[in-house]
PASE-62565 format. One line per field, with one value per residue (C-alpha): residue in one letter; residue number from 1; x, y, z. Coordinates in nm, 3 decimals, padded with zeros to 5 digits. Example, Ala and Ser with C-alpha at 12.3 -4.5 7.8 and 13.67 -1.06 7.14 Angstrom:
REM PASE-62565
r: c(A / S)
k: c(1 / 2)
east: c(01.230 / 01.367)
north: c(-00.450 / -00.106)
up: c(00.780 / 00.714)
//
This chain:
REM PASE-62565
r: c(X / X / X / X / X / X / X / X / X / X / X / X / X / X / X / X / X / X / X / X / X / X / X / X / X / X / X / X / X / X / X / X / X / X / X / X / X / X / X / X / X / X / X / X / X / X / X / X / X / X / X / X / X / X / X / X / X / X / X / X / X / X / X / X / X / X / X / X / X / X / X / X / X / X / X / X / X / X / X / X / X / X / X / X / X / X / X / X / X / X / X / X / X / X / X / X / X / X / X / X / X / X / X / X / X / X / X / X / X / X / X / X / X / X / X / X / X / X / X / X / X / X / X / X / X / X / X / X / X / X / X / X / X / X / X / X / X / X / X / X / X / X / X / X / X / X / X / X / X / X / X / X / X / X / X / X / X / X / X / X / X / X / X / X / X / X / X / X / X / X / X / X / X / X / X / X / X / X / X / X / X / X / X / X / X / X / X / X / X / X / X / X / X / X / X / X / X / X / X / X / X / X / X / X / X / X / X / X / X / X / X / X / X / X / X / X / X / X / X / X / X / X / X / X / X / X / X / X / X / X / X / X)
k: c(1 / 2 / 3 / 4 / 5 / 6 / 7 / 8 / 9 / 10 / 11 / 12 / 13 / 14 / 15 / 16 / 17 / 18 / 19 / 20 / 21 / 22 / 23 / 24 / 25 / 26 / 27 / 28 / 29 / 30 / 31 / 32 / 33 / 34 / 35 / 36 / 37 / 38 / 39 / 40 / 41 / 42 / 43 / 44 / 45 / 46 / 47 / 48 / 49 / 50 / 51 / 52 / 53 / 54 / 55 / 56 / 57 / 58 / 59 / 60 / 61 / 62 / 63 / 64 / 65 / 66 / 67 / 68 / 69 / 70 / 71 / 72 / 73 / 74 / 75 / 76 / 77 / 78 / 79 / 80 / 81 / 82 / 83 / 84 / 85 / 86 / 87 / 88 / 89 / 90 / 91 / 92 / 93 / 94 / 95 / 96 / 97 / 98 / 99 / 100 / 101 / 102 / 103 / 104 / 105 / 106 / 107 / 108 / 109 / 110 / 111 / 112 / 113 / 114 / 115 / 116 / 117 / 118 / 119 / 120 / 121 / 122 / 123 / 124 / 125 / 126 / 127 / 128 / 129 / 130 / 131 / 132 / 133 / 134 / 135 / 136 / 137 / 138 / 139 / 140 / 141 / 142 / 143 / 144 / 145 / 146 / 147 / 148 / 149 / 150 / 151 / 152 / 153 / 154 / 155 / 156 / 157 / 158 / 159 / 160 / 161 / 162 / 163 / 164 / 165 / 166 / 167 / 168 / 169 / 170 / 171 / 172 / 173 / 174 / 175 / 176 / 177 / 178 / 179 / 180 / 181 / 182 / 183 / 184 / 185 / 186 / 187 / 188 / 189 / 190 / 191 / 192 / 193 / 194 / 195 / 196 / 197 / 198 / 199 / 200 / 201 / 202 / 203 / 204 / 205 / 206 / 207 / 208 / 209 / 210 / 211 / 212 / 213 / 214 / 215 / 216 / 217 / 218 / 219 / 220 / 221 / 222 / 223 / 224 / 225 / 226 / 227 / 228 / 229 / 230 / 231 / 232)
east: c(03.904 / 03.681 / 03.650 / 03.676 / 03.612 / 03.527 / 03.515 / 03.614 / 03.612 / 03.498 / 03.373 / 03.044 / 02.814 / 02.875 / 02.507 / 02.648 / 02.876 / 02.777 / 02.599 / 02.936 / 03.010 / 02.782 / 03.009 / 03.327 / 03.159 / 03.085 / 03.403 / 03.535 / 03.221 / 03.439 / 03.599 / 03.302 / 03.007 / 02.855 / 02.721 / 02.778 / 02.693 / 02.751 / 02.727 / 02.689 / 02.813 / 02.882 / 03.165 / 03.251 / 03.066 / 03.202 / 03.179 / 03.220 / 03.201 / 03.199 / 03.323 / 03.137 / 03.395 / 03.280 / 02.919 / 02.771 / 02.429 / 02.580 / 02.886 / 02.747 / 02.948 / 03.028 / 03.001 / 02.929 / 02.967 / 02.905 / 03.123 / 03.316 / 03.302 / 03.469 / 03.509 / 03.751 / 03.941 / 04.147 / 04.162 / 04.295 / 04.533 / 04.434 / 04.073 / 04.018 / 04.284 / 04.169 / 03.804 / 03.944 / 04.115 / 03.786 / 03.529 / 03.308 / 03.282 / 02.934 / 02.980 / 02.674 / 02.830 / 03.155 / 03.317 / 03.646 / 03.565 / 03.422 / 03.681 / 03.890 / 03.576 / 03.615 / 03.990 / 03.977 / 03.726 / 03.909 / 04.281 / 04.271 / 04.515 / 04.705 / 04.472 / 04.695 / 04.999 / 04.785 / 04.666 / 04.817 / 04.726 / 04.680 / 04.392 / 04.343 / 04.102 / 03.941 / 03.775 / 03.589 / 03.587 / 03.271 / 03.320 / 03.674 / 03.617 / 03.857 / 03.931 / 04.231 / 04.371 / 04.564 / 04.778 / 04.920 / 05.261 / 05.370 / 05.072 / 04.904 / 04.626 / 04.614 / 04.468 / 04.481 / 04.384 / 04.404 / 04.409 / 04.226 / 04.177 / 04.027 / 03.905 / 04.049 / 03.916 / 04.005 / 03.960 / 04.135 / 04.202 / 04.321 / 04.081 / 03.789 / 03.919 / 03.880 / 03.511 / 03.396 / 03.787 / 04.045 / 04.371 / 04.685 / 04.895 / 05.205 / 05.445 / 05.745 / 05.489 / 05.356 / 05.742 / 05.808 / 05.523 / 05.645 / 05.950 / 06.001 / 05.579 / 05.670 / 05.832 / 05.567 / 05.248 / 05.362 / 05.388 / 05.280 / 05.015 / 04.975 / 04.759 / 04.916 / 04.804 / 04.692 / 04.911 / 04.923 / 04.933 / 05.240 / 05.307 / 05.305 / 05.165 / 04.850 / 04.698 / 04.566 / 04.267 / 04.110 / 04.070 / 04.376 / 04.480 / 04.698 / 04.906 / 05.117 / 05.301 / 05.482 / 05.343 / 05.594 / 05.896 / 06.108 / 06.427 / 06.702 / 06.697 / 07.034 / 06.955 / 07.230 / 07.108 / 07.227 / 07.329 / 07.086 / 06.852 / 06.933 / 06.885 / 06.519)
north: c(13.647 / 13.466 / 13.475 / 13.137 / 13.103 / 12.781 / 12.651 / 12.260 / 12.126 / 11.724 / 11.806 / 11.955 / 11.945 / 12.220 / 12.326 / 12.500 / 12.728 / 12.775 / 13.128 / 13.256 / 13.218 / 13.510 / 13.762 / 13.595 / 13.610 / 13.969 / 14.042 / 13.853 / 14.037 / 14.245 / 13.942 / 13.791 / 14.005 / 13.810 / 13.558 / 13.380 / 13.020 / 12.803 / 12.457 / 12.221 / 11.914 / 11.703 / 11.909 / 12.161 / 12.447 / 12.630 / 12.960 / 13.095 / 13.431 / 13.431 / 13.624 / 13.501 / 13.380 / 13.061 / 12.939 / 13.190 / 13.007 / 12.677 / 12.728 / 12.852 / 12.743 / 12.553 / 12.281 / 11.935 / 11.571 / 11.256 / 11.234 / 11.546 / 11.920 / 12.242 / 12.564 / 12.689 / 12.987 / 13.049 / 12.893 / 12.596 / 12.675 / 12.299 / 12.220 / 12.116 / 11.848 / 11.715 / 11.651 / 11.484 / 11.263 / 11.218 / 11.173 / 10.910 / 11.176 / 11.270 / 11.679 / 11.905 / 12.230 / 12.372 / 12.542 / 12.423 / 12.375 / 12.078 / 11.903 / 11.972 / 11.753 / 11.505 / 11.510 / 11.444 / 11.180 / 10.994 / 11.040 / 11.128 / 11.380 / 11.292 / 11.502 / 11.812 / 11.724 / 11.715 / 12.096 / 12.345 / 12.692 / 12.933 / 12.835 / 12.807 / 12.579 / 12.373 / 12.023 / 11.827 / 11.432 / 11.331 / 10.989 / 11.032 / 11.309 / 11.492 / 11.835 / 11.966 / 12.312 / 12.358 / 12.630 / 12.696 / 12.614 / 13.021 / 13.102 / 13.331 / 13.308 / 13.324 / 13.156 / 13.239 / 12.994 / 13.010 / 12.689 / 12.791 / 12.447 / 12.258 / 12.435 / 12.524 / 12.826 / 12.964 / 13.189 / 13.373 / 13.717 / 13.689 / 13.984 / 13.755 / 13.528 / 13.811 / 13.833 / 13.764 / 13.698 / 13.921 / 13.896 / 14.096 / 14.240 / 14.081 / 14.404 / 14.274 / 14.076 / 14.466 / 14.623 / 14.320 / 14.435 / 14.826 / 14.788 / 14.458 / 14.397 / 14.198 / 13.959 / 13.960 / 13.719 / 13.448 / 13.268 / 13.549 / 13.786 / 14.109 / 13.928 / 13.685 / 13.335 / 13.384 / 13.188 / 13.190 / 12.818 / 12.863 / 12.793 / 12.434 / 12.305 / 12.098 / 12.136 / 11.793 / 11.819 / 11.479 / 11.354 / 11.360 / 11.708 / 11.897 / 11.795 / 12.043 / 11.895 / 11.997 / 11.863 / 12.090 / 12.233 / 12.459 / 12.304 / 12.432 / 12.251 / 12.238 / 12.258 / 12.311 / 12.600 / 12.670 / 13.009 / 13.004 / 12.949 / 13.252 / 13.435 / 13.331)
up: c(16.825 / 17.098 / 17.426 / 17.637 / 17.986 / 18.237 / 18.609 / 18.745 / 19.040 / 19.141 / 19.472 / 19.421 / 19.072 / 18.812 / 18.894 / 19.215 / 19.064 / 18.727 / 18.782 / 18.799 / 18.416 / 18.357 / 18.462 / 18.323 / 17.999 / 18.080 / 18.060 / 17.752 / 17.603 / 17.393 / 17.223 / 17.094 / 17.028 / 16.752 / 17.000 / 17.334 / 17.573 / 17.827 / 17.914 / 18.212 / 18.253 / 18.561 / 18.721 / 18.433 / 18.324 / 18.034 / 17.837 / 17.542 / 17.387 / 16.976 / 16.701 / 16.440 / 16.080 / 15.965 / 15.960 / 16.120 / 16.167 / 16.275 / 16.482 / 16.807 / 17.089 / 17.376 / 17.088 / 17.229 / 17.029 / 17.273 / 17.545 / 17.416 / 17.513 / 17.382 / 17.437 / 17.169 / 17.025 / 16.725 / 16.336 / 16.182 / 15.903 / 15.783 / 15.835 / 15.492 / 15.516 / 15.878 / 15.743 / 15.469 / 15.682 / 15.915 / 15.644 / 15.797 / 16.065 / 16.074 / 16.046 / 16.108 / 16.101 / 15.831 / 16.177 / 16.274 / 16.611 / 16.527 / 16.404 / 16.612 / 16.842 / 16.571 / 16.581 / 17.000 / 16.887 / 16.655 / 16.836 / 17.160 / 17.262 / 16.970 / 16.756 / 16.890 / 16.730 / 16.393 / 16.457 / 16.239 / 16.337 / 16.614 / 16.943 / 17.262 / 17.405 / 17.687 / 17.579 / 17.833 / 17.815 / 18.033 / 17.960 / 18.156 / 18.372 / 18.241 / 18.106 / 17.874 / 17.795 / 17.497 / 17.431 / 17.037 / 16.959 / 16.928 / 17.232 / 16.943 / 17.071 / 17.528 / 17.816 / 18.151 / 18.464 / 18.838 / 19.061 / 19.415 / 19.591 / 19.438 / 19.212 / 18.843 / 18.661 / 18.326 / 18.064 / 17.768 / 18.009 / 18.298 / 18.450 / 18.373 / 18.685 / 18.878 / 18.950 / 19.335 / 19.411 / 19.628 / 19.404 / 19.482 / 19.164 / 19.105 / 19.081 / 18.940 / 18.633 / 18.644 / 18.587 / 18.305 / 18.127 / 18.162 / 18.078 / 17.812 / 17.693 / 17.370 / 17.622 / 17.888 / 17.965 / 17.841 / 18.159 / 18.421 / 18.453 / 18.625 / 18.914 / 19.190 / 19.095 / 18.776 / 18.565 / 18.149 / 17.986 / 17.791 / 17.447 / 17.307 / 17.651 / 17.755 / 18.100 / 18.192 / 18.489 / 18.642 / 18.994 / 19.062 / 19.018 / 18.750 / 18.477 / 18.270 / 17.986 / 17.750 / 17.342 / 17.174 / 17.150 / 16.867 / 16.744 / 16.501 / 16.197 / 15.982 / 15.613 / 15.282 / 15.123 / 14.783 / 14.673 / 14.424 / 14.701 / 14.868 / 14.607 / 14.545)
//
């Protein structure tokens, strides 16, 4: 479990508004207190809060590789298999954060349907201008954003968009959560505005505003199952 957190907007450089990551990491402090950063590019700044799994020494975050930026939670069930498949990338580090920079890198946003496993994350394409959040298939693994103008903010709780900002509760999120919680926040939070990515989407951010799309969806799959099967 790490903490994620980040601020876009084109109109003004990410210089101007980056002291506000501080306190949004503040409060993702309790996800990640093995490590955290933040980086500054152009018109994102990013965040990230770390609980330290896999190379300890060399997977320090917000990881950057050319044109590419990321700020990522969660674990890839098949990392092995993706750097097999990317072997004339040039690795430095054994975390899976990187490839999933080396995935973006070699696919575009292709690279998610090749994920297997449970994230959230926010990668930054200078080159483009343009910034993606990605949301797991089963949205194991949350992240919360808030579009105020023209600005987009995000992080993985939604009380970390809170800081410096006058937010009303939303009571009937509040009463879904009291009275049904394994069925609440996936696509509302207690706080008016504050949205939750849902499952198996990508949030698409460029000049031209936002882009939710869907990159998955669960289907029923008929299958003959033997009796023999069952049993098994």
């Amino acid at each position: 479990m790490c903490g994620i957190a980040g601020i876009v907007r084109f109109d003004r450089p990410a210089s101007t508004f980056a002291s506000r990551l501080a306190p949004m990491r503040a409060r993702l402090r309790h996800r990640g207190p093995d490590g955290e950063g933040e980086l500054i590019i152009s018109h994102a700044a990013l965040a990230h809060t770390r609980l330290a799994m896999v190379d300890v020494e060399g997977g320090a975050q917000p990881m950057q590789s050319g044109n590419l930026s990321l700020t990522y939670n969660g674990e890839l069930y098949n990392d092995r298999e993706l750097r097999a498949q990317l072997s004339d990338y040039p690795f430095r580090t054994h975390c899976d954060a990187e490839t999933i920079l080396a995935a973006w890198a070699r696919w575009g946003e292709k690279a998610i349907e090749r994920l297997d496993g449970m994230f959230a994350f926010f990668l930054w394409d200078e080159a483009r201008q343009t910034g993606f959040a990605v949301r797991d298939r089963l949205g194991v693994k949350p992240l919360a954003y808030l579009q105020d103008g023209a600005e987009l903010s995000f992080a993985s709780e939604a009380r970390a968009l809170l800081e410096g900002r006058s937010i009303k509760p939303d009571v009937e999120a509040i009463v879904e959560y009291l009275v049904a919680p394994a069925f609440s926040g996936v696509s509302r939070s207690p706080f008016r505005g504050v949205r939750y990515l849902p499952p198996g989407h990508l949030l698409r951010i460029d000049r031209s505003g936002l882009h939710l799309q869907r990159y998955w969806q669960w289907a029923p799959r008929e299958e003959q199952v033997t009796p023999e099967e069952l049993r098994e």
